[in-house]
C-alpha positions, -999 to +999 in steps of 0.1 A: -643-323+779-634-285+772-618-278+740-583-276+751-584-308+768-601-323+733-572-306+710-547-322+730-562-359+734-565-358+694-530-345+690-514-372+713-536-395+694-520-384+663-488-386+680-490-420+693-502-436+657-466-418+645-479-386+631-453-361+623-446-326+621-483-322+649-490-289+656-521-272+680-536-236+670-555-216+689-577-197+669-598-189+694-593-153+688-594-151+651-622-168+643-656-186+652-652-217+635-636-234+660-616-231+686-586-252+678-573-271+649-553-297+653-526-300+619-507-334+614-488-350+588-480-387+572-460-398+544-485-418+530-524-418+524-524-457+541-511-438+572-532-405+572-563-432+571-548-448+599-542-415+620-578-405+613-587-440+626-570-434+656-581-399+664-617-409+659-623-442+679-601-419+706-626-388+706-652-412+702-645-431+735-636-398+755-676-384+742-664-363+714-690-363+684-682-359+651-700-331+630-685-341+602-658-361+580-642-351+547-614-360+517-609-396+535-617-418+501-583-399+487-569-390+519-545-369+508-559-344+535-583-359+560-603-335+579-624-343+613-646-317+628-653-321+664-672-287+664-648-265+683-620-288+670-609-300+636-582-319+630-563-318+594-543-350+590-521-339+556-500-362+535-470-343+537-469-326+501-504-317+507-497-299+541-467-278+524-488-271+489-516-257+514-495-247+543-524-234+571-493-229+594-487-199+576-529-192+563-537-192+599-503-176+608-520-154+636-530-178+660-511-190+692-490-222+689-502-241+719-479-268+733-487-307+729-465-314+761-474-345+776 
């Protein structure tokens, strides 16, 4: 699976376990630590566990290894890395206090049309 294809399973994930607010960047061109990230939001930490849930037994059946997983004992801001994608699943006072919308304000907003 190319990483476009991987950004966008993960996001519909995301999507379909009632993340809010989900949000694709390419950063292909402004960095080489991945090529997408994938930025979510839930209202609660139950629900950011659950996301991450979701968006790993997903990549997980569709070949995607995980690198590496961090901040899901608080979950407050869960983050997956698939290697050229990493998906941030924020609760939602965590995604405005660190806002990478506007930290990685450069990249291109890719669409998560289904």
């Amino acid at each position: 699976m190319d990483p476009r294809e991987a950004a966008l399973l993960v996001a519909r994930t995301a999507e379909d376990r009632k993340a809010s607010d989900v949000l694709i960047l390419d950063i292909t061109k402004i960095t080489l630590v991945a090529d997408y990230f994938v930025i979510a939001s839930a209202p609660s930490t139950i629900r950011v566990r659950a996301i991450a849930d979701a968006v790993g037994e997903s990549a997980r059946q569709n070949g995607l290894e995980i690198l590496h997983r961090e901040g899901y004992h608080t979950a407050r801001w869960v983050l997956l890395d698939y290697g050229s994608v990493v998906v941030h699943v924020f609760t939602e006072e965590e995604r405005l206090f660190y806002n990478l919308e506007r930290l990685w304000g450069d990249a291109r907003i890719v669409a998560v049309a289904r």
